[in-house]
C-alpha positions in Angstrom: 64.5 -19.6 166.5 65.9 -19.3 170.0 69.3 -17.8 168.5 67.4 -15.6 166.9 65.2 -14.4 169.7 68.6 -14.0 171.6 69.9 -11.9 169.3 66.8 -9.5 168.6 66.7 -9.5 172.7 70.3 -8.1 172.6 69.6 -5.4 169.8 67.0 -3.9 171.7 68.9 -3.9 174.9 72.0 -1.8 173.2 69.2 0.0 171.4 67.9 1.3 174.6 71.1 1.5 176.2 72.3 3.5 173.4 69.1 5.9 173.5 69.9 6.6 177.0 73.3 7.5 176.6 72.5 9.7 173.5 69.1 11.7 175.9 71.7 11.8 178.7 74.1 13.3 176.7 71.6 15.9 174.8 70.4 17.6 178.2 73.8 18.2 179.2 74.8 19.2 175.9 77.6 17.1 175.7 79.3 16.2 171.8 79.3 12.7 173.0 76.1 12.4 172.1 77.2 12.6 168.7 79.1 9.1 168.8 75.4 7.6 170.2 73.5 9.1 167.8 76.0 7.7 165.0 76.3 4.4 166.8 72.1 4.1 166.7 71.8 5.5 163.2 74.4 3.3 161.4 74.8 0.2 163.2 72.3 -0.4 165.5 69.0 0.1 163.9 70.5 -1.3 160.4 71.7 -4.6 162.3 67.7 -5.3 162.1 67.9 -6.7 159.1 71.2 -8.4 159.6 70.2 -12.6 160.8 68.2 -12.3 157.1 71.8 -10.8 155.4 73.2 -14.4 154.2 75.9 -14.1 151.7 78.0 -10.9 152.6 79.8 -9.0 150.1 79.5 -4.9 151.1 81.8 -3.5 148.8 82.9 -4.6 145.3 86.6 -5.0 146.2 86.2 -6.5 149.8 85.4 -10.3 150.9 82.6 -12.2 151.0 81.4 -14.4 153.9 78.0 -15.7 155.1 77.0 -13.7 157.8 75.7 -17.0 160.5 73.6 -15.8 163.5 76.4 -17.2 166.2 78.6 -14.1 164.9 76.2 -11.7 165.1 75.2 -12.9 168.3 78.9 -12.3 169.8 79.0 -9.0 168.2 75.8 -7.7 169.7 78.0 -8.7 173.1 80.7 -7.4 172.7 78.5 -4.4 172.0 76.3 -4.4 175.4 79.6 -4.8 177.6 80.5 -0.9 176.0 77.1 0.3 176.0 76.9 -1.5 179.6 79.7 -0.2 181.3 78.9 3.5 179.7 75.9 3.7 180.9 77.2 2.5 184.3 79.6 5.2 184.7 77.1 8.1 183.6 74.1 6.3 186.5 76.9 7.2 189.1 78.7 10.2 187.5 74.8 11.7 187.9 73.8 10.3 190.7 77.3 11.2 193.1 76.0 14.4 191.4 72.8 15.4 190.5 73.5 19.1 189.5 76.1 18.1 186.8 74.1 17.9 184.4 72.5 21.3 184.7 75.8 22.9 185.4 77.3 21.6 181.9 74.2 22.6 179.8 74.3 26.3 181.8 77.7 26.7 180.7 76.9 26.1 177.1 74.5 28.5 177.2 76.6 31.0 179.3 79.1 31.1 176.1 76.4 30.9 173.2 74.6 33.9 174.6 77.1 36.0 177.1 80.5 35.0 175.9 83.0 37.1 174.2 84.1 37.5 170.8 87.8 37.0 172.2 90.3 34.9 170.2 87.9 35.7 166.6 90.8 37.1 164.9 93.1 34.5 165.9 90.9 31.5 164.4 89.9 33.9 161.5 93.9 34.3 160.9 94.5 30.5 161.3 91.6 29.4 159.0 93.4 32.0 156.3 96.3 29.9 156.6 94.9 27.0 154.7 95.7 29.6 151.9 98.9 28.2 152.1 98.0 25.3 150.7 96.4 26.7 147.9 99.2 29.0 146.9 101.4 25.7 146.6 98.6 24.0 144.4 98.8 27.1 142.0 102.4 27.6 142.2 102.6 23.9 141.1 99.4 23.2 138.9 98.9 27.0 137.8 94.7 27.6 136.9 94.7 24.2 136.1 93.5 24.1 140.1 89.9 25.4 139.0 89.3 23.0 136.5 91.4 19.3 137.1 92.9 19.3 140.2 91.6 16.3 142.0 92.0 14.7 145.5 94.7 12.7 144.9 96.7 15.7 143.3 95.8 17.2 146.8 96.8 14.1 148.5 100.1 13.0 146.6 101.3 15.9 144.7 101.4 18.7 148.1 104.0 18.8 151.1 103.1 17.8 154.1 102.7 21.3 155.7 100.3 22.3 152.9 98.2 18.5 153.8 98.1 19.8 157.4 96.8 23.1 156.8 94.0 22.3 154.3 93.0 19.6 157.0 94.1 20.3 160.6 93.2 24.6 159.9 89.6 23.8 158.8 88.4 21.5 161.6 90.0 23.7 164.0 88.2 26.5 162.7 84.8 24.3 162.0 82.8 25.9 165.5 83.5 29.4 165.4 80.7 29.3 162.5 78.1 28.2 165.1 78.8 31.6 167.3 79.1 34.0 164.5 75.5 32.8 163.4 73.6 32.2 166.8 74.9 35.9 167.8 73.6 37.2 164.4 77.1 38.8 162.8 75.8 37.5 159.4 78.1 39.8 157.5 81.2 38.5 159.4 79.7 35.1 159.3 79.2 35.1 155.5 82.8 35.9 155.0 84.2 33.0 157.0 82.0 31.1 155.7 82.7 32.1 151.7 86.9 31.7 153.0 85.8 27.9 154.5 83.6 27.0 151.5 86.3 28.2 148.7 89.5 26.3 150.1 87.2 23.3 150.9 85.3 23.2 147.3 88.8 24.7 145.6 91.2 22.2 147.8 88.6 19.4 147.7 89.5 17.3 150.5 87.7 14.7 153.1 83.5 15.5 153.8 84.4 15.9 157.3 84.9 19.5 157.6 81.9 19.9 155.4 79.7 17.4 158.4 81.6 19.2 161.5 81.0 22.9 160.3 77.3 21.7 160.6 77.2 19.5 163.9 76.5 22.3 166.1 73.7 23.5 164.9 72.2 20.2 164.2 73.1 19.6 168.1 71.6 22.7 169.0 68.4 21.9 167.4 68.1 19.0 169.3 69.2 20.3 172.4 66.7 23.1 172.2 63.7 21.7 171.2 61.2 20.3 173.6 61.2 17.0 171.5 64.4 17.6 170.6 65.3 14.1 171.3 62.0 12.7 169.7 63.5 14.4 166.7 67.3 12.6 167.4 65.0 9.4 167.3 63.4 10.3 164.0 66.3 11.4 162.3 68.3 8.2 163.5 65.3 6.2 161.4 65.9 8.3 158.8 69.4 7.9 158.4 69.6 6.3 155.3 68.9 9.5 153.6 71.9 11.0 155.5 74.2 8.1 154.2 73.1 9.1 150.7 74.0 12.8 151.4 77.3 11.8 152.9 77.8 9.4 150.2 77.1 12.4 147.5 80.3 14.8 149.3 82.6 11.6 148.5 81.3 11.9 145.0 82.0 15.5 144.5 85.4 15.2 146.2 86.6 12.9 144.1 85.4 15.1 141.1 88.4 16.8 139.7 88.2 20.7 139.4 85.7 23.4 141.0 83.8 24.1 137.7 83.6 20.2 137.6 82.8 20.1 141.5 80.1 22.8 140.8 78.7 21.2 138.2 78.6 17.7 140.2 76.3 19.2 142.8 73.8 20.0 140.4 73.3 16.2 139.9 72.1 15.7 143.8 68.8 15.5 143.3 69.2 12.4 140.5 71.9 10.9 142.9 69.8 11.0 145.9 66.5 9.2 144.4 69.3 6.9 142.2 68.5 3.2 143.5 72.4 2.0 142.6 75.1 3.0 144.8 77.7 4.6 143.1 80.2 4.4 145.3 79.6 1.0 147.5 80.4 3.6 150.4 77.4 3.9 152.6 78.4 4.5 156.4 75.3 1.4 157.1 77.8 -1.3 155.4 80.9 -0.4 157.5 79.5 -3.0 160.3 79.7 -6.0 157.9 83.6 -5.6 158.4 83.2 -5.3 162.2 81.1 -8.7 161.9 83.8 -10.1 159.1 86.3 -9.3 161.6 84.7 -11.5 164.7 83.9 -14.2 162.2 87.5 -14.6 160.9 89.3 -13.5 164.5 91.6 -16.5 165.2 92.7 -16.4 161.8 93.7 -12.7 161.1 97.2 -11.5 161.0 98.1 -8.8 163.3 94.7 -8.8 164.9 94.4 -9.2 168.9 98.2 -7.4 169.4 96.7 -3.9 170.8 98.9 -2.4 168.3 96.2 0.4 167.8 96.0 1.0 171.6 99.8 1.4 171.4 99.6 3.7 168.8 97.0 5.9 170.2 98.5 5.9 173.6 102.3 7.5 171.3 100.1 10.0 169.9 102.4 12.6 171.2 105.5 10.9 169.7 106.3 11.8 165.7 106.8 8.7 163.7 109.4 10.3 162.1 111.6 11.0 165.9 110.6 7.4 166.6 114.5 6.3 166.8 113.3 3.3 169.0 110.3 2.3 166.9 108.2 2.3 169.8 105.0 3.5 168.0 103.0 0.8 165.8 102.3 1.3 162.2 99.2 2.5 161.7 96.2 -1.1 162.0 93.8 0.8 160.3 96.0 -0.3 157.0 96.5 -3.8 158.3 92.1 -4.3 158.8 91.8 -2.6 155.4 94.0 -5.6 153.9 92.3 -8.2 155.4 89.0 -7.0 154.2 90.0 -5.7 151.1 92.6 -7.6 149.9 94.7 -6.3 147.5 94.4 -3.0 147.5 95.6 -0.6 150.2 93.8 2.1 152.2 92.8 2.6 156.0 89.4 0.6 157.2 87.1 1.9 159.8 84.6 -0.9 160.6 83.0 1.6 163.1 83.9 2.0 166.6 83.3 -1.6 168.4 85.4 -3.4 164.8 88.2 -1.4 165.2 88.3 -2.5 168.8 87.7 -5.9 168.5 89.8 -6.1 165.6 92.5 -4.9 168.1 91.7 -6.2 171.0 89.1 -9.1 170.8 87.6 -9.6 174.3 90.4 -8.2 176.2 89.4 -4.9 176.3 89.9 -3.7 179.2 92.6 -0.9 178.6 90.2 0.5 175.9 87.3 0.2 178.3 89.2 2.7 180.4 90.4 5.0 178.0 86.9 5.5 176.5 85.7 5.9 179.9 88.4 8.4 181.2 87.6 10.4 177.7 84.2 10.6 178.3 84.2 11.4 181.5 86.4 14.6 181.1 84.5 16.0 178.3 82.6 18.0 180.2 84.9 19.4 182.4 87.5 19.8 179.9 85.2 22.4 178.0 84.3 24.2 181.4 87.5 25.1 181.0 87.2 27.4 177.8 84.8 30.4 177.2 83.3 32.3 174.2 84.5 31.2 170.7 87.8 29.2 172.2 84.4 27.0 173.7 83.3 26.1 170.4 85.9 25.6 168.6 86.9 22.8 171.0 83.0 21.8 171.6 82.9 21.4 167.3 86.3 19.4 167.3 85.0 16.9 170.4 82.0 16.1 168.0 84.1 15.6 165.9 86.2 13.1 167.2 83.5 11.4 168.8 81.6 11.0 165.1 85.0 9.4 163.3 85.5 7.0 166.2 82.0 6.1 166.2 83.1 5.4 162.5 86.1 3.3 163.8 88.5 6.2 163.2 90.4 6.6 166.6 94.1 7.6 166.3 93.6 10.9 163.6 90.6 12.6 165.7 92.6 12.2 168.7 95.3 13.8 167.2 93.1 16.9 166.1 91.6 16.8 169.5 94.7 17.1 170.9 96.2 19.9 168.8 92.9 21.8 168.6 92.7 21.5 172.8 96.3 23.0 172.7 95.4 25.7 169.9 92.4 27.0 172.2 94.8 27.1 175.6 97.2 29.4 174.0 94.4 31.7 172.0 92.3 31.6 175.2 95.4 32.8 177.3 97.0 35.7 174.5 93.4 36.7 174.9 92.8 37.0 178.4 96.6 38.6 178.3 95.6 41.5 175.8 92.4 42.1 177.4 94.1 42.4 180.5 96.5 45.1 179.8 
């Protein structure tokens, strides 16, 4: 009983911590918040439930384990020191100065409701270049495209430049939505969002372009409420339902076709109120890996070698110019095997499994990369005005929801790519409007 008492105790300190981080994070409208609000919703306020869990088998093709209190104890730990240190940083980030706060959440409003339409033709011209990607499917699979192409015709059966450009293009594109709408140019934003909506239903593809063409105005809501985060708090209790929804885009992308894809979403309202889960994919279970992982540490191959952290810190290096082999494979593949042995795919056992996983308790260097990142969120957007804003403000959400999922090295890359995109549309702009 003491254990357990120990452990509850600990919950509801990261709980709070997390809260804090997420209302902090709301007022200065900051994406950050995102990765606290996902952090609460699927992992924190599930892990309730967890002492009472016993026999552990989340998915029917990974391990099983019993799930003892001792692990989930050390988990919840290794949990506080993040939320700990986070919430360190931001008490003297705001109190060195008080006005930063205010001075982030004036700038977002400066660019929802004064900024420019600058660098619209650009992003409208590089969202149209996903179209590449779908003249390669047809050129290969003819009009079989609207009937049985399926995800892993997508995945497998496209070049790479055509995989970059159905993927990379979209989430790049994803915020520019948010300021057509809020500045009410509903014809203009109807027709990016008809071009969005017929590569990604078309194309098929991942549900995160789907979830990041709506995080901005789910932020907003929050942000510009009065109880807007009394509503963050609700909807975190309430995120089962979300997992369902989620759970349902996986379901249609894996449906082969767009009459079949069509036809699938018809079906939500049976799959939502279905009791089984049809694809032993809800984002709740992904912690029972991150638990799996600090169960089994001392006895995992590969784990504890910071080979992630290596590979995130060569994000700037190609594989394929690594002569020198200097960048580590890719350890999402090598926590995937452990946990599902057998088969082959990349894990993300949300944000704090991937890092123990890689790390265990040393984890210092990540510590400090998560803090420097968070840190220069804010004053990296500062930096960028108008539609250029939110195309970067949409990808930082983004990037802080997948590596609240455990998904650290791909958003980075985006992030990165998408930061350089907005430079160089941001500067053409200011170049054209200046002669």
């Amino acid at each position: 009983m003491i254990m357990l008492g120990f452990y509850f105790g600990l919950l509801a300190i990261n709980l709070v911590l997390c809260f804090l981080l997420l209302k902090n994070d709301i007022r200065s409208y900051n994406p950050a918040a995102i990765m606290w609000f996902v952090i609460v919703s699927s992992f924190l306020i599930p892990s309730i439930a967890d002492p009472f869990a016993g026999l552990v088998a989340a998915h029917p093709f990974s391990v099983s384990y019993y799930l003892d209190i001792s692990t989930l104890i050390e988990a919840q730990l290794f949990v506080f020191l993040f939320l700990a240190v986070f919430y360190f940083v931001y008490f003297v980030r705001n109190m060195t100065n008080k006005r930063l706060v205010g001075i982030y959440a004036a700038h977002y409003k400066a660019q929802l409701w004064g900024g420019s339409a600058s660098g619209l033709t650009a992003y409208s011209l590089f969202l149209m270049l996903a179209l590449l990607g779908f003249y390669e499917a047809y050129s290969k699979y003819g009009s079989s495209i609207f009937s049985s192409f399926s995800f892993t015709q997508r995945r497998e059966g496209l070049s790479a430049i055509s995989g970059f450009v159905l993927s990379y293009n979209l989430l790049v594109s994803a915020g520019v939505l948010f300021w057509l709408v809020m500045r009410k140019k509903f014809l203009s934003s109807a027709l990016y969002l008809v071009m969005y909506l017929f590569i990604y239903f078309v194309m098929g593809g991942s549900r995160q372009p789907l979830i990041v063409l709506l995080l901005p105005f789910v932020f907003y809501f929050f942000s510009s409420k009065k109880m807007g985060f009394v509503y963050a708090i609700v909807l975190s209790l309430s995120f089962s339902l979300i997992s369902k929804v989620l759970e349902f885009v996986i379901y249609v992308r894996n449906t082969s076709g767009l009459s079949a894809r069509i036809d699938t979403l018809l079906e939500f309202p049976s799959f939502l109120f279905s009791v089984g889960e049809r694809l032993g994919s809800r984002e709740e279970d992904l912690r029972f890996a991150f638990y799996y992982f600090v169960k089994k540490f001392d006895g995992l191959e590969g784990f504890g070698d910071f080979t992630y952290f290596m590979r995130v810190m060569f994000f700037w290096l190609p594989s394929s110019l690594d002569g020198l082999a200097l960048k580590p494979a890719d350890f999402e593949y090598t926590m995937f095997a452990h946990y599902m042995p057998g088969f082959e795919g990349t894990m993300h056992p949300t944000l704090f499994g991937s890092l123990y996983a890689d790390s265990g308790w040393i984890v210092i260097p990540w510590i400090v990369f998560f803090v420097f990142l968070l840190l220069i969120t804010g004053p990296v957007l500062r930096c960028f005005r108008g539609i250029p804003y939110f195309s970067v403000w949409a990808l930082f959400s983004y990037t802080y929801m997948m590596m609240a999922r455990g998904a650290i090295y791909g958003p980075f890359v985006v992030l990165v790519f998408g930061l350089v995109f907005a430079v160089l549309v941001q500067k053409f702009s200011k170049t054209l409007v200046q002669r």
